[in-house]
C-alpha positions in Angstrom: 30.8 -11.0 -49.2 34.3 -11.5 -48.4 34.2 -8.7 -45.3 30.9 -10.1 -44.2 33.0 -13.6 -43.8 36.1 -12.2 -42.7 34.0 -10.5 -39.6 32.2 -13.0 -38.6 35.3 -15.0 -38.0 37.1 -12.6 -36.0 33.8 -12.2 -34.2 34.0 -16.2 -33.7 37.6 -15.8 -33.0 37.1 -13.6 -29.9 33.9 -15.3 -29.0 36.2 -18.3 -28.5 39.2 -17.3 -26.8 36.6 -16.0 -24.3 35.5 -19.0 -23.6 38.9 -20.7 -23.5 40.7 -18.4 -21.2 37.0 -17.7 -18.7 36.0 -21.1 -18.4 38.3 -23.9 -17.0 37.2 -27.4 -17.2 36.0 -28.6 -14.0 37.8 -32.0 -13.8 41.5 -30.8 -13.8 43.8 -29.4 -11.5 46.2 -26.8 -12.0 49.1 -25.8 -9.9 49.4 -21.9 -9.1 52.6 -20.9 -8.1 51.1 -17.6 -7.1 50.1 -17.5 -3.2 48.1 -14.1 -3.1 45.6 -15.8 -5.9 44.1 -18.6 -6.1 41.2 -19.5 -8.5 39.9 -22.3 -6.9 40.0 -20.5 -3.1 36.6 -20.8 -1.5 35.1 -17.4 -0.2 32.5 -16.8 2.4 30.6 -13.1 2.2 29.7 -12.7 5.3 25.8 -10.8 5.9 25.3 -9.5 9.3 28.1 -10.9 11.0 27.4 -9.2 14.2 23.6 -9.8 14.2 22.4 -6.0 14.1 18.9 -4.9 12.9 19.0 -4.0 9.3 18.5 -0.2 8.6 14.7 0.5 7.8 14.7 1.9 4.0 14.0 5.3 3.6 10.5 5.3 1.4 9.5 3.4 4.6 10.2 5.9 7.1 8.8 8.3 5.1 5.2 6.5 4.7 5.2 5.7 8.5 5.6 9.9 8.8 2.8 10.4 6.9 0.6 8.0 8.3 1.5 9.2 12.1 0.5 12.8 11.1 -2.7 11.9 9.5 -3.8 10.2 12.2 -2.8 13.3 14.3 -4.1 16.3 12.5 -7.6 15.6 12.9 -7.1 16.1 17.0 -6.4 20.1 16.3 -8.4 23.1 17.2 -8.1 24.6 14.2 -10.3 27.5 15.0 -8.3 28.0 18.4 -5.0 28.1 16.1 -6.3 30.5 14.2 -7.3 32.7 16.8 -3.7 32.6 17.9 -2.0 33.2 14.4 -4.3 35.3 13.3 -6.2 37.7 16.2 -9.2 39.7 15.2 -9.5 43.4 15.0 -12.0 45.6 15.5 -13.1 48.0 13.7 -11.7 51.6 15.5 -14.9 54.5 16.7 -15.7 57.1 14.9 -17.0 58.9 17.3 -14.2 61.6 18.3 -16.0 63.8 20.7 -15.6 60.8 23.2 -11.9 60.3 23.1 -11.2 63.6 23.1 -13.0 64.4 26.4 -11.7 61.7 28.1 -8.7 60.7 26.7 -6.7 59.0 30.0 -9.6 56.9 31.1 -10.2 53.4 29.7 -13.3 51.8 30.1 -13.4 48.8 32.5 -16.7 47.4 30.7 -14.8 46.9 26.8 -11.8 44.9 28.5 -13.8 42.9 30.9 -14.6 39.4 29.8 -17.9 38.5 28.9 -20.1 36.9 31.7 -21.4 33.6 31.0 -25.0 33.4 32.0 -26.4 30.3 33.4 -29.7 29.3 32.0 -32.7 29.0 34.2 -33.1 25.4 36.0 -37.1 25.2 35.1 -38.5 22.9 38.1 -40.8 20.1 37.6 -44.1 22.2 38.7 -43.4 24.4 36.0 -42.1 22.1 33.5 -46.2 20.6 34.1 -47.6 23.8 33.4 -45.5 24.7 30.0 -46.4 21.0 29.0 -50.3 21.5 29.4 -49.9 25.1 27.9 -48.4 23.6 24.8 -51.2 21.2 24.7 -54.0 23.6 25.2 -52.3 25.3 22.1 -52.3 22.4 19.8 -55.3 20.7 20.5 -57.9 23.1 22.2 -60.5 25.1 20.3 -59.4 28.8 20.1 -62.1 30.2 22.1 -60.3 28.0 25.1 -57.1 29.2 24.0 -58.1 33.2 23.9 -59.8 32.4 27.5 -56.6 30.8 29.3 -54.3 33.2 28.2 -56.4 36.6 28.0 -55.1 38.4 31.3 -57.2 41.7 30.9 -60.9 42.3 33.0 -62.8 45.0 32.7 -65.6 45.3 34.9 -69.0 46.4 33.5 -71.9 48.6 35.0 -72.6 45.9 36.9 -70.6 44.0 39.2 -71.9 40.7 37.7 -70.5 41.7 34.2 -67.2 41.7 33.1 -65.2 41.8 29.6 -61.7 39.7 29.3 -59.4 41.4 26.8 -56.2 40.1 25.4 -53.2 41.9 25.2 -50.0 41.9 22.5 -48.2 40.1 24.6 -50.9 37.3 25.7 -51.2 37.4 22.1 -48.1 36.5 21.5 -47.9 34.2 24.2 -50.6 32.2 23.4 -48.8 31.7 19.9 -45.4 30.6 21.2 -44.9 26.8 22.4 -42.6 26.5 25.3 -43.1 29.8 27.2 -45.0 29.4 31.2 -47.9 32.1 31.4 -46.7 34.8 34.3 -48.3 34.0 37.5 -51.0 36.3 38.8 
């Protein structure tokens, strides 16, 4: 019981010469005969004395990165940069009898680019005739259908009879929307 007393004074006792020597009252005034310090000088921290922009923090920069290249990735051919990274190969012929019988000549046709073809401009006559094809197709009996697109005649013994035959390829024809009969 005796320690337990005898440190919570000298706890006390520190506690209080703390306060004693930290904390002047505010009322007096004390003489310092020492010029470099003086308690009661007044001091002004300056903050951006010559008015320049703040540095930007770092987590910031970084967050304004990421946000400029996710709004940039999506513009990229990513097939087109994969062409160039990685090219394809092809597959080398088996066939030797070729390359040994002409080994010095290349072949113009496997380097040439491929041609683009241009589709067919369909005109408006014919663009007509496909559209009342495709509706003889849908909506006619098939009698009709078999007698507009059969392109076969045989004459019989006589030349009042003759029998209409359809081909494959009328057949066919006659099946498939969006294809002009020939002419003739």
């Amino acid at each position: 019981m005796f320690l337990k007393t005898l440190k919570v004074g000298v706890i006390a006792s520190r506690l209080y010469t703390y306060r004693i020597s930290h904390f002047r009252p505010l009322l007096t005034l004390q003489y310092n005969q020492n010029y470099n310090y003086n308690y009661y000088e007044q001091k002004r921290n300056y903050k951006n004395f010559g008015h320049k922009p703040e540095p930007a923090p770092r987590h910031t920069k970084y967050w304004y990165s990421i946000l400029l290249v996710a709004f940039i990735i999506p513009w990229f051919d990513y097939n087109w940069i994969g062409e160039k990274l990685f090219p394809s190969v092809e597959a080398r012929d088996d066939s030797i009898a070729e390359n040994d019988l002409k080994p010095e000549e290349e072949h113009p046709e496997e380097h040439a680019k491929p041609k683009k073809h241009r589709k067919e401009k369909i005109g408006f006559r014919d663009r007509k005739i496909i559209e009342y094809e495709n509706r003889i197709r849908h909506y006619s009996t098939p009698d009709k259908v078999f007698r507009y697109f059969a392109t076969l005649q045989v004459q019989g013994s006589s030349s009042d009879q003759h029998e209409i035959y359809m081909t494959p390829d009328d057949f066919l024809r006659s099946m498939t929307p969006g294809v002009k009969q020939p002419d003739g």
